[in-house]
C-alpha positions as CSV (number, residue, x, y, z in Angstrom):
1,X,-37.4,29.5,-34.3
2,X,-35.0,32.3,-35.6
3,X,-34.2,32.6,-32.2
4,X,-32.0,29.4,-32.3
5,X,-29.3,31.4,-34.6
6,X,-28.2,33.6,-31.9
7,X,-28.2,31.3,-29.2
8,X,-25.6,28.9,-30.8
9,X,-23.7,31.9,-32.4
10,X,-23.4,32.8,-29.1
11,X,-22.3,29.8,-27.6
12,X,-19.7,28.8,-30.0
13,X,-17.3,31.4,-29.0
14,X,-18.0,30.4,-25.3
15,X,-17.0,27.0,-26.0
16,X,-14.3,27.8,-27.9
17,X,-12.6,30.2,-25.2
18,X,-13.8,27.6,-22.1
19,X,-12.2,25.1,-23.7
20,X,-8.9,27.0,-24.4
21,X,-8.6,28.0,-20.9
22,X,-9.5,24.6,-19.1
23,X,-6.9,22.7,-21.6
24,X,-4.0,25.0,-20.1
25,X,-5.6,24.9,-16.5
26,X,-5.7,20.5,-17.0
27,X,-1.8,20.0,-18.4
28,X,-0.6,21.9,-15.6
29,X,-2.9,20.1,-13.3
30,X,-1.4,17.0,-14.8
31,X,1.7,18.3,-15.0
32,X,2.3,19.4,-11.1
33,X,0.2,17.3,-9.6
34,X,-0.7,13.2,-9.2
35,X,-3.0,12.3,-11.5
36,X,-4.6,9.0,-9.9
37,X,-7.1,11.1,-7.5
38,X,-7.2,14.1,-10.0
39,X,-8.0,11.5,-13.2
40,X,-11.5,10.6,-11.0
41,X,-12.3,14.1,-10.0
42,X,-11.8,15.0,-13.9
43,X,-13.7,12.0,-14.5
44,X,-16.7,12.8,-12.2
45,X,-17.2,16.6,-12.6
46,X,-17.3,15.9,-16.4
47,X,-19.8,13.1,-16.0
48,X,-21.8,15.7,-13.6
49,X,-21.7,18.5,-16.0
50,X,-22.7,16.4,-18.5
51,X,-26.0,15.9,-16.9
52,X,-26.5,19.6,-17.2
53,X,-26.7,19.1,-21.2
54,X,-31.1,18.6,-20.8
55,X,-30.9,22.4,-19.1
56,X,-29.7,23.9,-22.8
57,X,-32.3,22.3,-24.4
58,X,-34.9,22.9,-21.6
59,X,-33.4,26.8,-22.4
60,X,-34.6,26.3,-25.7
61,X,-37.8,25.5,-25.5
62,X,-38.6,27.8,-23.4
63,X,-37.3,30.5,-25.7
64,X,-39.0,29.3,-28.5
65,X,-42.7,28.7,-26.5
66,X,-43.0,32.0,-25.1
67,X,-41.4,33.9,-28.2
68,X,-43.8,32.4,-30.6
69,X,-47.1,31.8,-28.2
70,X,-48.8,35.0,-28.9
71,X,-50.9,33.8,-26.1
72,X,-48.1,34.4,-23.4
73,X,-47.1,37.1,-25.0
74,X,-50.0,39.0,-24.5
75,X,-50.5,37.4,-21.2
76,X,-48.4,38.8,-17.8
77,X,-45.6,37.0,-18.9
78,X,-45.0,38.7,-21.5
79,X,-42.2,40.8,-19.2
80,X,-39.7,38.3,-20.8
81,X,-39.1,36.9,-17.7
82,X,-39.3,33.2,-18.4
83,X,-37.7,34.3,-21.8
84,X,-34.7,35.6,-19.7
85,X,-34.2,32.6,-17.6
86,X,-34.1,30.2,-20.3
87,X,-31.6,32.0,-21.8
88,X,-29.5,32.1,-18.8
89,X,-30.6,28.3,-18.6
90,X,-29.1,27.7,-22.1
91,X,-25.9,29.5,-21.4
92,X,-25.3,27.8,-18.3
93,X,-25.8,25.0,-20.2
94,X,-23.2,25.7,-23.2
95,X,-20.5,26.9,-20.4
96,X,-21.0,23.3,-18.9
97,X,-20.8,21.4,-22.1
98,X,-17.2,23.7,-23.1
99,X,-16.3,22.3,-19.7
100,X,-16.8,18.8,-19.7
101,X,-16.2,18.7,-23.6
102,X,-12.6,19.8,-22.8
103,X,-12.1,17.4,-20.1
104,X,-13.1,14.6,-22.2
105,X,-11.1,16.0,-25.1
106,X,-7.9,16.1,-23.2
107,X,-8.1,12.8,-21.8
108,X,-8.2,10.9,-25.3
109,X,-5.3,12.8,-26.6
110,X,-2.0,10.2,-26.5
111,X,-0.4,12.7,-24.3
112,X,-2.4,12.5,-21.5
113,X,-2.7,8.6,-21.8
114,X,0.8,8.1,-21.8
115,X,1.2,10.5,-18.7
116,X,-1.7,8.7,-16.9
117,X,0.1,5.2,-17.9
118,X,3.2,6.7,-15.9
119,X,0.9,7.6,-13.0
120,X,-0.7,4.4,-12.8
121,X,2.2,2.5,-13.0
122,X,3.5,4.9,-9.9
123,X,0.2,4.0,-8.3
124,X,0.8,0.0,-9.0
125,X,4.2,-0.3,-7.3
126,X,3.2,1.9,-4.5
127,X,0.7,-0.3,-3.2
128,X,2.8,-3.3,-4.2
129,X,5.7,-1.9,-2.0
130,X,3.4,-1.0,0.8
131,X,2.0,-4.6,1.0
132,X,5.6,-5.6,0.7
133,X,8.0,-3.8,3.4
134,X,5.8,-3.3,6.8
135,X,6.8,-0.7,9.3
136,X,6.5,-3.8,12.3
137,X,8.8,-5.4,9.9
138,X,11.6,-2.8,10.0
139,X,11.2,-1.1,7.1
140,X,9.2,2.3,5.6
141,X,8.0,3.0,1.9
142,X,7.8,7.0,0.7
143,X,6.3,7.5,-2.4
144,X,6.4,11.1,-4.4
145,X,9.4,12.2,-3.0
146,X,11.2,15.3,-4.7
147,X,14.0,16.9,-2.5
148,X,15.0,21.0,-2.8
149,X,18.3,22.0,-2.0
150,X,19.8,25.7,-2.0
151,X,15.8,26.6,-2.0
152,X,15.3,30.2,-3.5
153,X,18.7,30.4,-4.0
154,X,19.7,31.2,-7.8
155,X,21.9,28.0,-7.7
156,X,18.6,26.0,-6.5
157,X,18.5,22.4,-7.3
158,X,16.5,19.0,-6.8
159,X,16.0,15.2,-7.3
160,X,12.7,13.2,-7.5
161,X,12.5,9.7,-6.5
162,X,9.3,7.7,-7.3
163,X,9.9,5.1,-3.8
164,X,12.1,5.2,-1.6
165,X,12.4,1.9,0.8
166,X,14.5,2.4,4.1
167,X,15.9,-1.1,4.9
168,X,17.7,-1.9,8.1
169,X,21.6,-1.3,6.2
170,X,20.3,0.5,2.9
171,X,18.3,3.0,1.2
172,X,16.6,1.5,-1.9
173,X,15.4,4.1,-4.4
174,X,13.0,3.1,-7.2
175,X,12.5,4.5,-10.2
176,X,9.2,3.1,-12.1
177,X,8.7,3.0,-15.8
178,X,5.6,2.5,-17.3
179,X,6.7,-0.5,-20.6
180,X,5.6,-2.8,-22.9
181,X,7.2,-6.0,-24.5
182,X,11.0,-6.8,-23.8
183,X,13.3,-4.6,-22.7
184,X,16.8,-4.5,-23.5
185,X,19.0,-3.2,-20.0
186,X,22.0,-2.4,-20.9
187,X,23.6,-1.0,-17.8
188,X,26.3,1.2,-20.0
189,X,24.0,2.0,-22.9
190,X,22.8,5.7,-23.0
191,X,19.2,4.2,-25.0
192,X,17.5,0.6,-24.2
193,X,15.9,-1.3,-26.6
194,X,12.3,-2.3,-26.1
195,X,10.5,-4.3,-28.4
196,X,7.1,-6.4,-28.8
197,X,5.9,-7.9,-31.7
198,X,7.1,-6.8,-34.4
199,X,7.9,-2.9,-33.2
200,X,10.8,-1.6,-31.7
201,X,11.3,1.3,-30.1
202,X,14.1,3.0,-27.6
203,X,14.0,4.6,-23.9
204,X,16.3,6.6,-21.7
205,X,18.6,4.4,-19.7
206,X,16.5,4.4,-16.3
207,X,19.3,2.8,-14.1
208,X,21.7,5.9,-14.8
209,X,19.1,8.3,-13.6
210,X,18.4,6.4,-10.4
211,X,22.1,6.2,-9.9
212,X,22.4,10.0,-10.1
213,X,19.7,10.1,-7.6
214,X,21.3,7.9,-5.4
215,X,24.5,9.8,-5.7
216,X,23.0,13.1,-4.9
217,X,20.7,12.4,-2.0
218,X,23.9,9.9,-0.4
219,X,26.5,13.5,-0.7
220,X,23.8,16.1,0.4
221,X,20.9,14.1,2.8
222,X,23.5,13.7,5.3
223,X,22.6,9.9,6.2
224,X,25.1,8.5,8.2
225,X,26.5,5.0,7.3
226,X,23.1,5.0,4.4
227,X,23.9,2.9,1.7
228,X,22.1,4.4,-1.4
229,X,20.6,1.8,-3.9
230,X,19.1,2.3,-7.1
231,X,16.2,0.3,-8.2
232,X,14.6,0.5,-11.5
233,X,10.7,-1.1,-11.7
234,X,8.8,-1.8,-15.0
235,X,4.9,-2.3,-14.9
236,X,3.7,-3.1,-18.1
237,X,1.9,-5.6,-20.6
238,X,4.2,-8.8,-20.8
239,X,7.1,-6.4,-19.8
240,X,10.2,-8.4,-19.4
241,X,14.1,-7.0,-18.7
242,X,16.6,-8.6,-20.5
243,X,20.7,-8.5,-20.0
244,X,20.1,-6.2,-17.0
245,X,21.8,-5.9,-13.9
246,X,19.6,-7.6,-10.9
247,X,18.0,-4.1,-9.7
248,X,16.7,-3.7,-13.1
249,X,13.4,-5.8,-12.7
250,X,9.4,-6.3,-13.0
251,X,7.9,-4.5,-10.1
252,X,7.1,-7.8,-8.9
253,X,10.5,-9.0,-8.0
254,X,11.2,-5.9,-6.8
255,X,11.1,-6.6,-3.1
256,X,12.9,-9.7,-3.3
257,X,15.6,-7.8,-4.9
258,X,15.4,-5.3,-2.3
259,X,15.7,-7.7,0.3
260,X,18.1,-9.7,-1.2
261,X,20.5,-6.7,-1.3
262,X,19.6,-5.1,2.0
263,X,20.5,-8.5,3.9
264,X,23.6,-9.1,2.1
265,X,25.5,-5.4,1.8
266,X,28.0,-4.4,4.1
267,X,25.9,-2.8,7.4
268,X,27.9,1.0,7.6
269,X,26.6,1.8,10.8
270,X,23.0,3.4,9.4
271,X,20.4,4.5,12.1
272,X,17.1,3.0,11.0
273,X,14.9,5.8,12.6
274,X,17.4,8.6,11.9
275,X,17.3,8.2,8.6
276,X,13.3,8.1,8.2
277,X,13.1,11.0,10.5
278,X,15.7,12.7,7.6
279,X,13.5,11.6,5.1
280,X,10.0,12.7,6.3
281,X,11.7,16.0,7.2
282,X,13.4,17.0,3.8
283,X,10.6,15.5,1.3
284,X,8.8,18.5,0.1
285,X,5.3,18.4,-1.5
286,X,4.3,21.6,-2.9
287,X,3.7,22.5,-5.8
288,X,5.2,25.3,-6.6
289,X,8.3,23.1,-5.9
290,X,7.4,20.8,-8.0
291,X,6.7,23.2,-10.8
292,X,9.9,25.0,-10.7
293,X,11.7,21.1,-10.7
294,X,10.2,20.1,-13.6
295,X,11.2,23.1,-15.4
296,X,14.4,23.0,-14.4
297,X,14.3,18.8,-15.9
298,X,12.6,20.5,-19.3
299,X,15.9,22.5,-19.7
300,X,18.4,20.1,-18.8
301,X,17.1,17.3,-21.5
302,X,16.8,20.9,-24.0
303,X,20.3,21.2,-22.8
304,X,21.9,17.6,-23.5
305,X,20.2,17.3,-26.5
306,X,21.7,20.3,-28.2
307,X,25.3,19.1,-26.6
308,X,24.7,15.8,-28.4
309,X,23.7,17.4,-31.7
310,X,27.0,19.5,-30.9
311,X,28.7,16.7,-30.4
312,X,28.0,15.3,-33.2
313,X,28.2,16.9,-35.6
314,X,31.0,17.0,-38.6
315,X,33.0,20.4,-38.8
């Protein structure tokens, strides 16, 4: 049996390392990509690895039988052969366990929960405005949509939109938030209030970063006659918007408010098709992209903050 010492002081630094490498190869995984179909491929090759686990001990006892069976040992298989693979059985098996172990790690930190809250919310009003504006009907739904201007240029910049809905006189972009409880929409506040039961907490004013959106993509997607709308959609348990402006809503009256405005604002001359064709040809999906956006987001909110401390502060 002293053969079980080296086995597991073996695999412990395996694990260890594994585990260190998948963690950073997961976050950026999560972090560049959409989660919902990544989640279940996380999801089903840790539940396949899992079922590798019987191999390690399988290793095992194969180790131990032929190491202390003087019978085999003096027999032909004494070579080690068997020996050899069910130590390669066993460290197959500890690489697959440091795998799955990490996975299943990462997924209960609050990090990751949070982020795939975000995603599902995304997820939830994507198939809710899908349902909700038909192409036959006059209208198209993009979801995921992050736009590069001045690409690989040093002053390189971009805006992410969660939806975008292309109406028959408007352009509706929606920003989803993932909240609980009551929130507090104050169109002019920099921080809304959210609270339920008896906790309170603050978020990021999610109208003004829709409006900055909307006034970026209206000067530099060159949309004739678009009128650019922002749209800000909560999905969350008992989430309710209080004080705010009409295109602050649950998800679910989003489309009527969509509606609402897109058959009541001023018609400026927008070309349906045009600006769907502008759309599908300017939304970029890579990830590379994607990475170098939310970098550039990291260090703007880095940025603001220290401005507000600056700001701030008593000299």
């Amino acid at each position: 049996m002293v053969v079980l010492v080296p086995v597991h002081a073996i695999g412990f630094p395996i694990k260890m390392l594994a585990t260190r490498f998948l963690r950073s190869t997961i976050e950026d995984l999560l972090e560049y990509q959409t989660i919902q179909a990544e989640r279940l491929k996380l999801l089903s090759v840790g539940t396949m690895i899992l079922a590798f686990l019987p191999a390690y001990w399988a290793g095992l006892s194969i180790i131990v039988f032929f190491a202390n069976n003087e019978q085999f040992q003096n027999a032909t298989l004494r070579s080690g052969t068997s020996a050899i693979l069910g130590a390669l059985a066993c460290f197959l098996a500890l690489i697959a366990y440091a795998v799955a172990k990490s996975i299943y790690a990462l997924l209960d930190t609050p990090a990751f929960e949070m982020k795939l809250k975000g995603h599902e919310a995304e997820c939830t009003v994507s198939k809710y405005l899908a349902a909700s504006f038909l192409p036959q009907n006059g209208w198209r739904v993009f979801n995921d949509c992050l736009f590069v201007f001045n690409r690989d240029q040093p002053n390189e910049w971009s805006a992410e939109v969660d939806h975008i809905v292309v109406g028959g006189r408007a352009i509706f972009l929606v920003e989803t938030k993932y909240k609980s409880g009551t929130i507090y929409a104050d169109p002019h506040a920099d921080l809304w209030n959210v609270t339920r039961f008896d906790r309170s907490s603050t978020m990021r004013n999610a109208l003004k970063q829709s409006q900055n959106s909307a006034r970026a993509l209206q000067q530099h997607l060159g949309i004739s006659g678009a009128n650019f709308i922002p749209v800000v959609a909560f999905v969350g348990t008992d989430a309710a918007v209080v004080g705010g402006p009409s295109n602050v809503v649950h998800f679910a009256d989003s489309a009527n408010v969509i509606i609402s405005i897109d058959n009541t604002i001023e018609y400026r001359g927008m070309n349906h098709d045009q600006a769907v064709q502008t759309i599908e040809r300017t939304c970029v999906k890579d990830a590379a992209s994607m990475k170098r956006h939310i970098l550039r987001a990291k260090a703007k909110t880095v940025e603001n903050e220290r401005m507000k401390i600056f700001e701030n502060a008593v000299f």
